[in-house]
N, CA, C and O atoms as CSV, one atom per row, in Angstrom:
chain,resi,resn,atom,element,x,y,z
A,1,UNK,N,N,13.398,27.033,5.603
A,1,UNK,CA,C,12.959,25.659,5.575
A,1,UNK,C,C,11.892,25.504,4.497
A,1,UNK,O,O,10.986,26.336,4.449
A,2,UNK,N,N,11.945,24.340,3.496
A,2,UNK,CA,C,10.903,24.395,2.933
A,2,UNK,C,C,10.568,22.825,3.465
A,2,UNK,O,O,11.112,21.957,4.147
A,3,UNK,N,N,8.929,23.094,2.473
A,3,UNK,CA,C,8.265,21.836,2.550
A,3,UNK,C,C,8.789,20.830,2.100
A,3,UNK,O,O,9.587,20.970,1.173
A,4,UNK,N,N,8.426,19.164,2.755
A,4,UNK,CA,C,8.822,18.253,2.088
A,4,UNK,C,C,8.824,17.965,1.035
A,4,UNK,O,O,8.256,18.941,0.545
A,5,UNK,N,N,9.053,17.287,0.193
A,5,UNK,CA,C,8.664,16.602,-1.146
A,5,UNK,C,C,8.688,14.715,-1.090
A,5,UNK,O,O,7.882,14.228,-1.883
A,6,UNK,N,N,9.292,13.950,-0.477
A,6,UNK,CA,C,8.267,12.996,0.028
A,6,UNK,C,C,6.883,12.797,-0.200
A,6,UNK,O,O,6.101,13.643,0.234
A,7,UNK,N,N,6.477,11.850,-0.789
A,7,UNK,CA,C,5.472,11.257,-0.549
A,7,UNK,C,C,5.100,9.905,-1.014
A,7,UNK,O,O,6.016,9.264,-1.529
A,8,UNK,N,N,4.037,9.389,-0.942
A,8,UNK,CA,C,2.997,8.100,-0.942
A,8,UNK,C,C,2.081,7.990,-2.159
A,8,UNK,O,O,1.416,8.980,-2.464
A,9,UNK,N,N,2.006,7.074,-2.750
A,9,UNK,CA,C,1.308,6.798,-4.048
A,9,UNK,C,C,0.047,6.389,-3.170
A,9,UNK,O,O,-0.881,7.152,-3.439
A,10,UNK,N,N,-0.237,5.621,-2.392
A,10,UNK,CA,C,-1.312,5.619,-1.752
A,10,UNK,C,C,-0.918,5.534,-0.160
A,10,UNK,O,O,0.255,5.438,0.205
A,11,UNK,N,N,-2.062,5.580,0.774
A,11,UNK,CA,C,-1.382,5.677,1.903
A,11,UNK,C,C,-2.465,4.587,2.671
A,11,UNK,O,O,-2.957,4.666,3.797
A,12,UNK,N,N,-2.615,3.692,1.769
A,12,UNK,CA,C,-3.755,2.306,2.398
A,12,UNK,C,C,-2.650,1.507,3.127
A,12,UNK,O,O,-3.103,0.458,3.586
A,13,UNK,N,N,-1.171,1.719,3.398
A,13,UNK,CA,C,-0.912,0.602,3.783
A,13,UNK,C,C,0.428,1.254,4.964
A,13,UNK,O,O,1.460,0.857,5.505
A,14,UNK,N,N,-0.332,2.346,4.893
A,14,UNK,CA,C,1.034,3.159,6.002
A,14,UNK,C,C,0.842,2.923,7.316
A,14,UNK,O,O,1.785,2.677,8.068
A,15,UNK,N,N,-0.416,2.978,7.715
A,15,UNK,CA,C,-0.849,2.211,9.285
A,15,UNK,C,C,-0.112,0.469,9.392
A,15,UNK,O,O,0.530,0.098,10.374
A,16,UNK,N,N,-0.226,0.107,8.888
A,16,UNK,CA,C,0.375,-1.480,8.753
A,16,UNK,C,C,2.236,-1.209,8.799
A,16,UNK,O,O,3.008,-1.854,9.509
A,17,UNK,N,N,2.563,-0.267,7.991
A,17,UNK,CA,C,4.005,-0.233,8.430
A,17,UNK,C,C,4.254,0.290,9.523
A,17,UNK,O,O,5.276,0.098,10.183
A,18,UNK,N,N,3.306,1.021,9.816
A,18,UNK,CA,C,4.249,1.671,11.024
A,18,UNK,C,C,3.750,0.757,12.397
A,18,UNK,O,O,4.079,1.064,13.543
A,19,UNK,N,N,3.173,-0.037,12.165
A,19,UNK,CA,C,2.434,-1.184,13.324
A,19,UNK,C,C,3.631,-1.777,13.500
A,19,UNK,O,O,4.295,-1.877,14.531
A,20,UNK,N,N,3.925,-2.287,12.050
A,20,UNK,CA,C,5.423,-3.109,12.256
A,20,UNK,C,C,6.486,-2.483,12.694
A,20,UNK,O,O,7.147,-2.698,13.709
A,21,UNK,N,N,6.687,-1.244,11.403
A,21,UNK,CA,C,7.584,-1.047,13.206
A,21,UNK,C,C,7.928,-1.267,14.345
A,21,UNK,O,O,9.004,-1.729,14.723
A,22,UNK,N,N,6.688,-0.824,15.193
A,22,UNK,CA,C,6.834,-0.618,16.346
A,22,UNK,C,C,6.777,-1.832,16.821
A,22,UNK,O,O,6.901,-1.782,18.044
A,23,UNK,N,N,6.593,-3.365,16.273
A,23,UNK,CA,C,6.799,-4.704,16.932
A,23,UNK,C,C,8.147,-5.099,16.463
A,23,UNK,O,O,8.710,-6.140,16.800
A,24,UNK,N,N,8.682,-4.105,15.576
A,24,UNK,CA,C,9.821,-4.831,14.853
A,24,UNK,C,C,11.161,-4.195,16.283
A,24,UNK,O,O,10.926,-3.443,17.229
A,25,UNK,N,N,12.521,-4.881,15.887
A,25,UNK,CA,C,13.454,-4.619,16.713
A,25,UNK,C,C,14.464,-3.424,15.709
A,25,UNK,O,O,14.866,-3.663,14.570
A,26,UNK,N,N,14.675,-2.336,16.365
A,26,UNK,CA,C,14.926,-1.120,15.147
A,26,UNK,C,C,16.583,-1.911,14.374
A,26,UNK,O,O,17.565,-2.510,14.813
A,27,UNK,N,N,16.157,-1.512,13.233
A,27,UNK,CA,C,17.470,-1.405,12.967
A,27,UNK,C,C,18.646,-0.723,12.479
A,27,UNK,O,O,18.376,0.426,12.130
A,28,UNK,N,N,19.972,-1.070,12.323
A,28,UNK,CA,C,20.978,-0.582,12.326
A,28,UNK,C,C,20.477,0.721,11.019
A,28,UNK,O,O,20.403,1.911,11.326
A,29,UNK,N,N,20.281,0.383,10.078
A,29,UNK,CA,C,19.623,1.503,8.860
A,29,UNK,C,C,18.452,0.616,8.071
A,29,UNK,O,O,18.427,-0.539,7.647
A,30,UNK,N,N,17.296,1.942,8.081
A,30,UNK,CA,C,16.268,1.259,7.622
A,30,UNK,C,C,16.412,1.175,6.029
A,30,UNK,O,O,17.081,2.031,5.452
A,31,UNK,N,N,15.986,0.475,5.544
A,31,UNK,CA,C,16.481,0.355,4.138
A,31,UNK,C,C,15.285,-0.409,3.588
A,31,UNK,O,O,14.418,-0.865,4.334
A,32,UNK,N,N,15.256,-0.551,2.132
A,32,UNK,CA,C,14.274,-1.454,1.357
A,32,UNK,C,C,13.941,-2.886,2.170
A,32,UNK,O,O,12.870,-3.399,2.496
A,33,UNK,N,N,15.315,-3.293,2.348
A,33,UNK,CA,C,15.661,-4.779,2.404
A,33,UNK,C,C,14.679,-4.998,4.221
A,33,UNK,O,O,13.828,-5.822,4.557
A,34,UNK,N,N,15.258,-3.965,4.911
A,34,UNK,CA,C,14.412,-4.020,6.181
A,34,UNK,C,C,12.804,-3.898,5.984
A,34,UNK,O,O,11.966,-4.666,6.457
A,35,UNK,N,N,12.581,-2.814,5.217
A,35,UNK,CA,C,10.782,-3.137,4.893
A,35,UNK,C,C,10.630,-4.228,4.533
A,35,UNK,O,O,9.850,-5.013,5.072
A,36,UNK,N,N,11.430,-4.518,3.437
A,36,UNK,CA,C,10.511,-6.260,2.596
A,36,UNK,C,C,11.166,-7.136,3.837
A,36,UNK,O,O,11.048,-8.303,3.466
A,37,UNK,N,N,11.604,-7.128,4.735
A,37,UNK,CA,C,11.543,-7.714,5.729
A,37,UNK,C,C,10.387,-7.788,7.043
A,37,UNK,O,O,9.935,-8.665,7.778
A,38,UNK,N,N,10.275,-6.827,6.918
A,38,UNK,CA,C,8.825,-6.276,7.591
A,38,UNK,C,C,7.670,-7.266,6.484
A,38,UNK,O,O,6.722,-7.736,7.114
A,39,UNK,N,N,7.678,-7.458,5.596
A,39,UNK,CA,C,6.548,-7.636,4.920
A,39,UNK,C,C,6.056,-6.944,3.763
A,39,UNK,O,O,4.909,-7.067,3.334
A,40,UNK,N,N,6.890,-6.260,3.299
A,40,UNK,CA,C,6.465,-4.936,2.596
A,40,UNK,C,C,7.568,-4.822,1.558
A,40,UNK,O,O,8.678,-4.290,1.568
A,41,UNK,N,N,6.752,-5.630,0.499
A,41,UNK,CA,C,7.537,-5.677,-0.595
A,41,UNK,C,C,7.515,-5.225,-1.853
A,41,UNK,O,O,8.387,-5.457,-2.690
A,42,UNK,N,N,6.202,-4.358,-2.076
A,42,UNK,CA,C,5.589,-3.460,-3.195
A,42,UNK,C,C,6.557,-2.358,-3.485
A,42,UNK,O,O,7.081,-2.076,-2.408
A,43,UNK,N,N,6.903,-1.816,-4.169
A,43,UNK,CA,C,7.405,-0.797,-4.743
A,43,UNK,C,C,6.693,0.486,-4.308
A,43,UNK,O,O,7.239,1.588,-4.272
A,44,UNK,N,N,5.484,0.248,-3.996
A,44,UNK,CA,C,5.292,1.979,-3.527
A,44,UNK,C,C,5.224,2.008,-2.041
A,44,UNK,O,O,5.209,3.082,-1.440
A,45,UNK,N,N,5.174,0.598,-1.292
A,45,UNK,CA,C,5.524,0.363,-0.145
A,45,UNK,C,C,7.172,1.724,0.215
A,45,UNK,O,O,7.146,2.723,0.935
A,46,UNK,N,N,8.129,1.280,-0.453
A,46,UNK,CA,C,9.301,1.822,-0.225
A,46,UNK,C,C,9.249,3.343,-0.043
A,46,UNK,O,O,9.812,3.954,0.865
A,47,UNK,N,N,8.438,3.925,-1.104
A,47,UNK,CA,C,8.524,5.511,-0.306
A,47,UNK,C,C,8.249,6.135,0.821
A,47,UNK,O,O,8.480,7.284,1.199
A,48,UNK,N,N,7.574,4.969,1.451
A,48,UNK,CA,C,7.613,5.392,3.024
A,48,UNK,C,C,9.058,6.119,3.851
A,48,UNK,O,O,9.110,6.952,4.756
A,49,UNK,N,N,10.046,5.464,3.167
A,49,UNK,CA,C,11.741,6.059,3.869
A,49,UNK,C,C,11.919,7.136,3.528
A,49,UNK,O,O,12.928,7.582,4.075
A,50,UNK,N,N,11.195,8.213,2.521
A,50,UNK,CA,C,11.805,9.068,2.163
A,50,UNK,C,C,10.718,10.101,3.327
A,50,UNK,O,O,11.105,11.219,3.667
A,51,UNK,N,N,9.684,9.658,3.712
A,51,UNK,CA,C,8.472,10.076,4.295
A,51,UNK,C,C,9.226,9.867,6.277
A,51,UNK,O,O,9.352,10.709,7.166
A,52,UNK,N,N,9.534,8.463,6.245
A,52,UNK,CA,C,10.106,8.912,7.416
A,52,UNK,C,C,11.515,9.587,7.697
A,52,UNK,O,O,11.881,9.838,8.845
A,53,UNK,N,N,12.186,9.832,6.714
A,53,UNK,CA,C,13.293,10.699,6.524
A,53,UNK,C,C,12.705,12.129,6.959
A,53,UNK,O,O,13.363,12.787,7.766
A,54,UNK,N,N,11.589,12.599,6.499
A,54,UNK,CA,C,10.859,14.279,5.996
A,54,UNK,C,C,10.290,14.246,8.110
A,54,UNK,O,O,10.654,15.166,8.842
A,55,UNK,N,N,9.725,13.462,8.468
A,55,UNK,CA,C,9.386,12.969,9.602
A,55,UNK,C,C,10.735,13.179,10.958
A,55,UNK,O,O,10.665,13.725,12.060
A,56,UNK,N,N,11.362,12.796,10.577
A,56,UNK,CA,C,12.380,12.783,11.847
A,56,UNK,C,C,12.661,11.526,12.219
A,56,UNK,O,O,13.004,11.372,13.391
A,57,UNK,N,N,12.589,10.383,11.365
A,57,UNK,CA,C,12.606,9.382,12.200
A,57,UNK,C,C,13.889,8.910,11.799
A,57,UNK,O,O,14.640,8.689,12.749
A,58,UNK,N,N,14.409,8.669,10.540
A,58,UNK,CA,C,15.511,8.363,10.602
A,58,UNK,C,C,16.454,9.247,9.571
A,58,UNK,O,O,15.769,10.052,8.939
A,59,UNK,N,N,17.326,9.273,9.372
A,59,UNK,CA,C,18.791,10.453,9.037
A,59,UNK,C,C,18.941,10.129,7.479
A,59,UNK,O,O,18.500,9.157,6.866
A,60,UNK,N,N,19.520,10.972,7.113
A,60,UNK,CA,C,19.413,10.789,5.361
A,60,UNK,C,C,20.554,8.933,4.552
A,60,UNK,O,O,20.851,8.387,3.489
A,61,UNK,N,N,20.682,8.817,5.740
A,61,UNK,CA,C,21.598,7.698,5.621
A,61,UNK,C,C,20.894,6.285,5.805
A,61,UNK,O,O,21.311,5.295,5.204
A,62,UNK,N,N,19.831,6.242,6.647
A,62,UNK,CA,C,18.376,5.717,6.723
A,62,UNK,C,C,18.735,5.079,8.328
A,62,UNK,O,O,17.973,4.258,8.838
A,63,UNK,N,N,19.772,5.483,8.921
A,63,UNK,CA,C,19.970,5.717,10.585
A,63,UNK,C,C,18.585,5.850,11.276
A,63,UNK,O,O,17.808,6.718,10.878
A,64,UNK,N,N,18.210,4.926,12.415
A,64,UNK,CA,C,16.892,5.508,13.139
A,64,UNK,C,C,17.864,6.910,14.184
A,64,UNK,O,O,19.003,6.891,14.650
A,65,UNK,N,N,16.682,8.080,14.225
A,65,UNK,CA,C,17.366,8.948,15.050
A,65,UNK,C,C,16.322,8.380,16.754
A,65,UNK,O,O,15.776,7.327,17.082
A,66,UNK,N,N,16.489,9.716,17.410
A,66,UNK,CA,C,15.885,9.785,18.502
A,66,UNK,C,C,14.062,9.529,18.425
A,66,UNK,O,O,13.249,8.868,19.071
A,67,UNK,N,N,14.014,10.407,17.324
A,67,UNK,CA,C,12.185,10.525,17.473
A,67,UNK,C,C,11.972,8.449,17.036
A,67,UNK,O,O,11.175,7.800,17.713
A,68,UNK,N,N,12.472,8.025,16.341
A,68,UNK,CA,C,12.120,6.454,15.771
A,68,UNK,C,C,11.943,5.681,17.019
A,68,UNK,O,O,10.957,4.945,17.025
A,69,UNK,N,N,12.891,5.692,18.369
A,69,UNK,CA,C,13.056,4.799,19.304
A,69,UNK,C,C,11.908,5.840,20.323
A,69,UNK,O,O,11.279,5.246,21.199
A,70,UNK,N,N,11.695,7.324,20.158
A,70,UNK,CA,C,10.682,7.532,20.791
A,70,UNK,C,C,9.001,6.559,20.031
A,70,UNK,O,O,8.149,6.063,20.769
A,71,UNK,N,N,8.971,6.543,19.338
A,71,UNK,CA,C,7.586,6.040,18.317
A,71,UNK,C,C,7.623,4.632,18.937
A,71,UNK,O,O,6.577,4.283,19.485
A,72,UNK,N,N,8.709,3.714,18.944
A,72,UNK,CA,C,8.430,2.607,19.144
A,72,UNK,C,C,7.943,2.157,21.019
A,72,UNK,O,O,7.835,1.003,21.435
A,73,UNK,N,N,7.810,2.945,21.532
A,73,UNK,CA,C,6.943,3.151,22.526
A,73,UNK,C,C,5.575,3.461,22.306
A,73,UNK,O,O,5.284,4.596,21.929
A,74,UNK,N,N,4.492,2.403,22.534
A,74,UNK,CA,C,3.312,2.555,21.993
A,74,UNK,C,C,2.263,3.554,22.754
A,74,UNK,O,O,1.237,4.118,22.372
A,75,UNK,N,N,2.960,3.528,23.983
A,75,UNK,CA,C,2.030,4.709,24.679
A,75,UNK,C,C,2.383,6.633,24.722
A,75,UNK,O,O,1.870,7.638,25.215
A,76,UNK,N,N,3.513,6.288,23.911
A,76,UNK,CA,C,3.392,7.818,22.805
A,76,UNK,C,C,3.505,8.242,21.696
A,76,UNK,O,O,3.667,9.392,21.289
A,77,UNK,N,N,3.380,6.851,20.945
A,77,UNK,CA,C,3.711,6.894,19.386
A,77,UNK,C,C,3.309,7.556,18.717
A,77,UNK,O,O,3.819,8.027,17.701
A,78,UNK,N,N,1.778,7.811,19.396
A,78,UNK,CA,C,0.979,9.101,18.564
A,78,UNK,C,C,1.265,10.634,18.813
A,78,UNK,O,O,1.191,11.595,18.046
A,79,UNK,N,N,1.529,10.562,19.815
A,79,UNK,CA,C,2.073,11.790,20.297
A,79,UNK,C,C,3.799,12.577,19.381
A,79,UNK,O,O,4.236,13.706,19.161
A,80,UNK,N,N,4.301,10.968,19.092
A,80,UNK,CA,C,5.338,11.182,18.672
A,80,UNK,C,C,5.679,11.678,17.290
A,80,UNK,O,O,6.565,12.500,17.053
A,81,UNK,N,N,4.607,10.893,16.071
A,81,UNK,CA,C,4.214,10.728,14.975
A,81,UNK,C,C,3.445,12.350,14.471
A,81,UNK,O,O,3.180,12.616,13.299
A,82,UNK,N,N,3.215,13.185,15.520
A,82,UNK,CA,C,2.027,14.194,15.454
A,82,UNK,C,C,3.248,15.206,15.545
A,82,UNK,O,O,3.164,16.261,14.918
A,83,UNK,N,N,4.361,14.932,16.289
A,83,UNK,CA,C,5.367,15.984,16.617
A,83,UNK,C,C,6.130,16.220,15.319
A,83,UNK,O,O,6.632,17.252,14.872
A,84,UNK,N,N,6.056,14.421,14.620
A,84,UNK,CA,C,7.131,14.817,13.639
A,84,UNK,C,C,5.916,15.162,12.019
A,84,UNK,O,O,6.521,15.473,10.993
A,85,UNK,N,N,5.015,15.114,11.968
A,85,UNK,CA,C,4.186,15.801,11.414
A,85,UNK,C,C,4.359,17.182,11.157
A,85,UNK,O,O,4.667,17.721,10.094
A,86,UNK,N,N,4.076,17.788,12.475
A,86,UNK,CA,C,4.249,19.442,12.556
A,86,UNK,C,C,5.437,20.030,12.605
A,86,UNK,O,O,5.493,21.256,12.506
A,87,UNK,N,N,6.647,19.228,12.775
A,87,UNK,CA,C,8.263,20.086,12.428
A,87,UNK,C,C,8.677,19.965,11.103
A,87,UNK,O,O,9.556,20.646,10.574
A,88,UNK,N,N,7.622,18.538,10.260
A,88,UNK,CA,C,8.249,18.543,8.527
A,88,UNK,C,C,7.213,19.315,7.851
A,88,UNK,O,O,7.524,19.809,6.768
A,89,UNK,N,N,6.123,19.492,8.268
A,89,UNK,CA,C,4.824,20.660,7.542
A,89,UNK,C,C,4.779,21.955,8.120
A,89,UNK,O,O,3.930,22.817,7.895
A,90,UNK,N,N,5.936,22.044,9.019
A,90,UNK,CA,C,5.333,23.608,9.704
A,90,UNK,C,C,4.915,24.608,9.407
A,90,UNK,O,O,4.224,25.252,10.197
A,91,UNK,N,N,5.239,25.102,8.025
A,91,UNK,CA,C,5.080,25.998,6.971
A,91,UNK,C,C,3.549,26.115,6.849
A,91,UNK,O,O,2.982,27.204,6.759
A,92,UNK,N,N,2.878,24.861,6.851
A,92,UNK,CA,C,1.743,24.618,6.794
A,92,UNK,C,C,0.694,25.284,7.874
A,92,UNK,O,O,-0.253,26.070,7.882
A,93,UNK,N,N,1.593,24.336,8.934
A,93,UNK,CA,C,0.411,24.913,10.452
A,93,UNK,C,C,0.729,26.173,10.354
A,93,UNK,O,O,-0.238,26.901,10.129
A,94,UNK,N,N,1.978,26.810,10.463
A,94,UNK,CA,C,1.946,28.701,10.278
A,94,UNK,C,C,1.202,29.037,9.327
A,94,UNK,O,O,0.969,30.245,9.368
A,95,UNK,N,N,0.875,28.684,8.757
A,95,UNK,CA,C,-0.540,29.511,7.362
A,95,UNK,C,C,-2.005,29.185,8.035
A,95,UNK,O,O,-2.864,30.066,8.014
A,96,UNK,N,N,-2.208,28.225,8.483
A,96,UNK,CA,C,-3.577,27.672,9.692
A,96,UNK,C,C,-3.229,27.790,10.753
A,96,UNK,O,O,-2.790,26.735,11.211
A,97,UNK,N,N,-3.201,28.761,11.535
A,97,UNK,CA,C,-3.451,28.363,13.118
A,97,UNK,C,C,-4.546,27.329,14.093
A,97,UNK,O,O,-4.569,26.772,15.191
A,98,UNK,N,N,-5.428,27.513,12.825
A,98,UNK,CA,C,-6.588,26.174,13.322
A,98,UNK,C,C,-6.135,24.719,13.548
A,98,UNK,O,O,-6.534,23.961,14.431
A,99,UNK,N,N,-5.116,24.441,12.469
A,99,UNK,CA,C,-4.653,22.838,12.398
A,99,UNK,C,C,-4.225,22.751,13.482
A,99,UNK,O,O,-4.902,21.837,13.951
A,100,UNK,N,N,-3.342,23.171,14.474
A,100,UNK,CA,C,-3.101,23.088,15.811
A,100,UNK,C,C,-4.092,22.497,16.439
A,100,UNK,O,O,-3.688,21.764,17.342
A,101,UNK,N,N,-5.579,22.540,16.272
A,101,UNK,CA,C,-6.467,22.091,17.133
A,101,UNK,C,C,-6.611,20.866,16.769
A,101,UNK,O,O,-6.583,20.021,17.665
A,102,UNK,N,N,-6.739,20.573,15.834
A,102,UNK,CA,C,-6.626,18.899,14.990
A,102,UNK,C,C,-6.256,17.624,15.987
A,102,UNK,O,O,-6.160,16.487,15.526
């Protein structure tokens, strides 16, 4: 397994997407057109899909999987978001055993 390559030109506006999300109704495949539907119509807005692709949330096809409809439950979203953190960086936490405590 390697590390992701995904990422965010800035990440000032990733709390705000994923808010929406979780008020939004999921859909069939997440796509550009569904963010700038969300509100989110910037161009560096969009690399978020490749980020929740690396995440678990939705399938290389931009399908929500299981972990997406777990997230949109707000009383484990964090829990959920933290899981798919540590299965796309794991490489990472195995070199720190400390980050576990995080």
């Amino acid at each position: 397994m390697s590390l992701p390559k995904s990422y965010m030109t800035s990440t000032k506006r990733v709390p705000d997407i994923l808010e929406a999300i979780q008020t939004a109704q999921a859909p069939t495949t997440f796509s550009t057109r569904f963010l700038e539907q969300l509100g989110f119509k910037n161009k560096g807005d969009r690399l978020i899909i490749g980020v929740l692709k690396d995440l678990g949330f939705i399938d290389e096809k931009g399908a929500p999987k299981d972990r997406y409809f777990r997230f949109l439950d707000q009383t484990h979203s964090g829990t959920v978001l933290a899981e798919g953190i540590r299965n796309a960086w794991a490489e990472l936490f195995a070199i720190n055993i400390n980050a576990h405590q995080l």
